[in-house]
N, C-alpha and C positions, 0 to 999 in steps of 0.2 A: 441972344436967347440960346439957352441950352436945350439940346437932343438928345431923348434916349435914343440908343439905336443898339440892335443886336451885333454881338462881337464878330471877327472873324471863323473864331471857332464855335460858335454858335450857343454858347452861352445867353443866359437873358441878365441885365442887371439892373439894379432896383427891386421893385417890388414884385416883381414875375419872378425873378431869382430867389426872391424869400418861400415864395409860395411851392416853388418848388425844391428846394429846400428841407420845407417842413412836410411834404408828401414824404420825401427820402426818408427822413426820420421816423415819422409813421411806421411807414414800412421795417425798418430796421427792428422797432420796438416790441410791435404784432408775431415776430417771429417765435419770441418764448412764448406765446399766447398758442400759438399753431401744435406746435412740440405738446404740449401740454393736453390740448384733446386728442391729439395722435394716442398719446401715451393710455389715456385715459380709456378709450374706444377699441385699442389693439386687443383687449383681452375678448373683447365683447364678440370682435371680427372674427379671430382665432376659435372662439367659443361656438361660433354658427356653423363652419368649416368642420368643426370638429363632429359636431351635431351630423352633421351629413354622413359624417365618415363613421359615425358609427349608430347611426340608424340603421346603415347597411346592413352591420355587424349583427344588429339587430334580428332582423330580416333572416342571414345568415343564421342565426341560431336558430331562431322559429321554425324553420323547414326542418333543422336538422332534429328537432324536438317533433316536433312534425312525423319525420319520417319515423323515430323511433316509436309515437304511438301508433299508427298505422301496423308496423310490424309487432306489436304485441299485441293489439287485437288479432290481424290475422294467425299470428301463433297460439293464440287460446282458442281462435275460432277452428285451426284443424286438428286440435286437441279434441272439440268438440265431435269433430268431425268423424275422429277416430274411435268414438265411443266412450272415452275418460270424462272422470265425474270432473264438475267447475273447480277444485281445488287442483288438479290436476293441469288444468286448464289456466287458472290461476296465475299457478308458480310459472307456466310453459309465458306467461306474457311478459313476468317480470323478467324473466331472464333473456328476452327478446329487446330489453330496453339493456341490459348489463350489454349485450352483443354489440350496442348501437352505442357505445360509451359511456353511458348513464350508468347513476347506483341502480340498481332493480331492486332495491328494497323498497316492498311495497308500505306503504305510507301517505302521508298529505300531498307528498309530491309527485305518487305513482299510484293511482287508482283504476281499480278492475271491480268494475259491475257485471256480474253474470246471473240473472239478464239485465238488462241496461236500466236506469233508474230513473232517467228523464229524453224526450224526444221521440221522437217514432217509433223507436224501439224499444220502448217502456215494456217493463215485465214478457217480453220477446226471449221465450228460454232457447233460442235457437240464435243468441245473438251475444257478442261479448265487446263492454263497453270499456276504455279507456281515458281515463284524464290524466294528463301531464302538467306539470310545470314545474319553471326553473326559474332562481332569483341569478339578476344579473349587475354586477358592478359597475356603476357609473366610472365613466371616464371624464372626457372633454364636456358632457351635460353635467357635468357636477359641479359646473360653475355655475348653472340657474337652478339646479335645487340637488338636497340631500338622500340618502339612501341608495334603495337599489331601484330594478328596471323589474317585475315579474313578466315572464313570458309564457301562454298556454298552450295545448296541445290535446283536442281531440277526437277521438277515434274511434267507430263502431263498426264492427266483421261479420257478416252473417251468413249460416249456410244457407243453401239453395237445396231444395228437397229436388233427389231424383225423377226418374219417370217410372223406375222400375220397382213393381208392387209384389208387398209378399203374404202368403195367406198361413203361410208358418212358418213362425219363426223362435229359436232355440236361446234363450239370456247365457244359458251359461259360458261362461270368457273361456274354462280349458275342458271341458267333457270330452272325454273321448265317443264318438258316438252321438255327441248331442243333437242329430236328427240320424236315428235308426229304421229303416224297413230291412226287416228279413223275414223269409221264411218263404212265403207263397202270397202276398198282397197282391192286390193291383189297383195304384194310385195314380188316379188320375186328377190333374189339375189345370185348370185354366188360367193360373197365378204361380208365384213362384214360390222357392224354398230359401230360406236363408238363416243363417248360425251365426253368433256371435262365438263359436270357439276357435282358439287357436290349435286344437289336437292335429295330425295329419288327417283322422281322419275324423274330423270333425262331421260331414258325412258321410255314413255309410250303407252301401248296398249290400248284400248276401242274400243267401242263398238262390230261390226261384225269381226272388221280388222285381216285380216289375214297375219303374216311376214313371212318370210324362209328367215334365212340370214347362211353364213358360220358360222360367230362367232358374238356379242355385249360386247362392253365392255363400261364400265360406271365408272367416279370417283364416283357417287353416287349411286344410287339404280336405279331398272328396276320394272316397275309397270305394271302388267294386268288388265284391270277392263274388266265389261261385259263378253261378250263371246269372247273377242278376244285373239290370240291365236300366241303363237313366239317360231318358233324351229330352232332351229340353227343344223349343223352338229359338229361344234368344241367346242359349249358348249359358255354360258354364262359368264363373269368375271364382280362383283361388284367391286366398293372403291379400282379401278384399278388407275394407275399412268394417269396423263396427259400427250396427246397425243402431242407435239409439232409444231406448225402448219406448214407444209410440204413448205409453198408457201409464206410464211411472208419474204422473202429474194429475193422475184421477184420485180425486178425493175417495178418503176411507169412508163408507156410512158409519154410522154411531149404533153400537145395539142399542134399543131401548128395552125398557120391562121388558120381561119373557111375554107373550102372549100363548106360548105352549110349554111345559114344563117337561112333559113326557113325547115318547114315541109316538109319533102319527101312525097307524099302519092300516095300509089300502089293499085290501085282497080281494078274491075271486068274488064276484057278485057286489061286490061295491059299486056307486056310484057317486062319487064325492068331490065339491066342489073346494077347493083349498083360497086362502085368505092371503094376501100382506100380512107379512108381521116377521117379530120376533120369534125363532123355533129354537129353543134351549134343548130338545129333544129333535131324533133323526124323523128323518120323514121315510118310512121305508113304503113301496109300492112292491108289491108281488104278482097280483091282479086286477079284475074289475077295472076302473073307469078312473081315472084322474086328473084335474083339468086345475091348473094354477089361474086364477083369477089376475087382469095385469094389476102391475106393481111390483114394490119391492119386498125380497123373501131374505132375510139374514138368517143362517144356520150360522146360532152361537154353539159350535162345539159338537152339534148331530149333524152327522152324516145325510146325504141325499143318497139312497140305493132304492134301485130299479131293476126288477127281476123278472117281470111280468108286467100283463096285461097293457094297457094303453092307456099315455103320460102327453101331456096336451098342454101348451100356453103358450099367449100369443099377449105381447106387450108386457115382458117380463123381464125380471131382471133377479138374478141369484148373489148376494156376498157370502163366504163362506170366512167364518173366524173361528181361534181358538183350534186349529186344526181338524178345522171341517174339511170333508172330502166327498169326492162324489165318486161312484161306485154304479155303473150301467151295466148292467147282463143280461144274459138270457135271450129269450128270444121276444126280449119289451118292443113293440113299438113306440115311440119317442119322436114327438115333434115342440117343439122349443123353439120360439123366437121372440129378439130382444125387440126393444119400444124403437120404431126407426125416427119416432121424432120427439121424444122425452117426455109427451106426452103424459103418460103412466107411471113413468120411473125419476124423471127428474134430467135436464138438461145437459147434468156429468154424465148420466148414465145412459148416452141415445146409441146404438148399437151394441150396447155390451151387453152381454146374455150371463157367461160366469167371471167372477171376480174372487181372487184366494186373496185373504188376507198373505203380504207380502212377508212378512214373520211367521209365518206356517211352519211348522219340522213336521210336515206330514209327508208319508212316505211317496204314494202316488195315487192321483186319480186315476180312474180307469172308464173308457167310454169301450165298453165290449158287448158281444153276444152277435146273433144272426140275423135279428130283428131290422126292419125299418127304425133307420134313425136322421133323423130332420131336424139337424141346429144352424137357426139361422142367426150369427150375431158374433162376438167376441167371445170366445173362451179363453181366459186371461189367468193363470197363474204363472207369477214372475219366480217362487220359489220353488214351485213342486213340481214334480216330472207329470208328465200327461202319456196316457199309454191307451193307444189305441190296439184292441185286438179282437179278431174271432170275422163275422162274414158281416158285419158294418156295411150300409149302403146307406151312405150319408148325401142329401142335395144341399140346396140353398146355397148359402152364403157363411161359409164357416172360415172365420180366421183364429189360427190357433197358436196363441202366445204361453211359451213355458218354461220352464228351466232346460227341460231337454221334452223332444217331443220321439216319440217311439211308436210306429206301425210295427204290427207279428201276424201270423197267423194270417188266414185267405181275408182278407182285406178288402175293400175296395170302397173309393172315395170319390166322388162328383160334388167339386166344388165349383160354383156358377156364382161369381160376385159382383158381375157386372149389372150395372143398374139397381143394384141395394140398396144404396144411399148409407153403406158402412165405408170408410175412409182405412185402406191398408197401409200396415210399415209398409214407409219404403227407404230405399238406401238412402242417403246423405248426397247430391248431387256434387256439390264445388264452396267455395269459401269465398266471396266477396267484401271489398270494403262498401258500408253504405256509399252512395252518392252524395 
């Protein structure tokens, strides 16, 4: 009888030999089958690797898109800061993204909202919005789809209102002089003084005049001549930032019909009570008794002058258009105050007492004579000069916005605004990115 047996060298023979054998072969065959999804899968591997490595890249741009909006916000926001209108502002952001390597042509891919258009700081004119973006070239993802990659970026800068408050303050950018006392005044304040000119001596003391203000601040320089004399409690500030003008955002009233066509005139032995309305003619007072009903008073093109007697209203509010002006003399008594909660005049208009149309070419108002005079509210002309003179003893609450503002002659002013419920310029404190 015959024996399978295994060899010396350890082979198997027979049918264990076939079988393994035909494993060998298997194996031999399988190996183009191997090769073939290596091949197949390699790009796909390469593909995911590459994905990573420029996700990165990704990332890497984003920030650096990133940082360039950031810094064109904040360069329109201390444009702002400095008093320049939002074009001004504008150009100052795109050329904060040219710095950061980017085109700054402003366009789809570089946007500047002043004030911002959507988010918190929606219609926020004390805030400058930017959106960015940039298209980016696929690389190694361009094996799982076509085109580019868009990347976004953005950014809002807002100022921060100071502490320090001012009860008059001067628009024009280079007056020489654009806050004047000379002569013999004496002003006194519990608030401060502040000028948007760049002149050296944007303010100026002469001759006897004596100031006491909280604080002055000036873009340009502060001048004493003579013997006159300015002490502040919170100190001085030169080649300060411009002050932005607090009231440049108050709606114009609308004249309607004339409800007076002719001169109003109020003399001795009058006693007369005046209306809201339209005054196409001046309202002149000399004497007798005159008392503004509250509401709103539009002088289209007639003057307000006050020569005499005693002038009275309480929850009022004045627009002066077409080169209206107001004109105080003599030895009037005068007390004026605006509506402190819009009650009477309307919610634009809660602390404002006068209002120039900002197109005026009128030469100047004049708040003068000897008389008690009591305005408590806004005196707001942005293009006309305001000229305070003669022996004025003014209380309340007077803040007095103007192209240039001018004390003369024996002077004297007690402004008391604390607890008014009227809101003062104040300077521009710092420049932040939102959070």
């Amino acid at each position: 009888m015959m024996t399978q047996r295994k060899t010396e060298s350890g082979s198997e023979s027979g049918p264990i030999k076939g079988i393994f054998s035909s494993i060998r072969r298997f194996h031999k065959e399988t190996g183009g089958a191997i090769a073939i999804v290596t091949a197949l899968s390699l790009p796909v591997v390469v593909g995911f690797v590459g994905l990573g490595v420029e996700v990165g890249l990704w990332f890497h741009a984003k920030r650096g898109l990133q940082s360039a909006a950031d810094a064109a916000a904040l360069s329109g926001a201390y444009e702002r800061l400095a008093g320049n209108n939002n074009a001004v502002a504008t150009q100052a952001a795109g050329q904060a993204t040219t710095a950061n390597g980017y085109d700054g042509t402003l366009g789809d891919a570089i946007v500047v909202n002043i004030p911002p258009l959507a988010g918190d700081f929606t219609g926020n004119a004390d805030a400058v919005e930017v959106i960015m973006s940039r298209d980016l070239s696929l690389l190694f993802s361009s094996v799982f789809t076509e085109g580019d990659v868009t990347i976004n970026a953005y950014a809002v800068a807002t100022l921060t209102a100071g502490t320090d408050g001012f009860c008059i303050l001067a628009l024009d950018e280079s007056a020489s002089g654009a806050i004047t006392v000379g002569g013999n005044p004496d002003v006194e304040l519990n608030c401060g003084i502040a000028t948007n000119s760049n002149a050296v001596d944007s303010v100026n003391v002469f001759g006897s005049a004596t100031v006491e203000a909280k604080n002055v601040q000036a873009v340009g320089g502060v001048a004493l001549g003579g013997s006159g004399s300015l002490t502040t409690t919170d100190g001085i500030k030169q080649n300060a930032g411009r002050i932005v003008d607090p009231y440049a955002s108050t709606p114009e009233p609308i004249p309607g019909a004339c409800d007076h066509n002719s001169q109003v005139k109020i003399k001795n032995g009058d006693n007369t009570t005046l209306q809201p309305g339209t005054y196409c003619g001046s309202i002149k007072i000399t004497g007798g008794n005159a008392t503004f009903a509250p509401g709103v008073y539009i002088l289209d093109g007639g003057d307000l002058v006050v020569n005499g007697g005693v002038t009275y209203g309480e929850d009022v509010f004045f627009y002066l258009t077409d080169d209206a002006e107001v004109d105080i003399n003599g030895n009037a008594a005068v007390e004026l105050a605006a509506d402190p909660d819009g009650d009477s005049v309307g919610d634009d208009y809660t602390g404002m007492l006068f209002y120039q149309d900002p197109d005026s070419t009128g030469t100047s108002s004049k708040f003068n004579g000897g008389g008690d005079m009591t305005l408590t509210g806004v005196v707001y002309f942005p293009s006309q000069p305001l000229e305070f003179t003669g022996g004025n003893d003014t209380g309340g609450c007077t803040v007095l916005v103007g192209s240039t503002v001018e004390f003369k002659g024996n002077s004297g002013m007690q402004i008391e605004c604390e607890d008014r419920g009227i809101d003062l310029p104040v300077a521009p404190g710092n420049v932040a990115l939102a959070g």
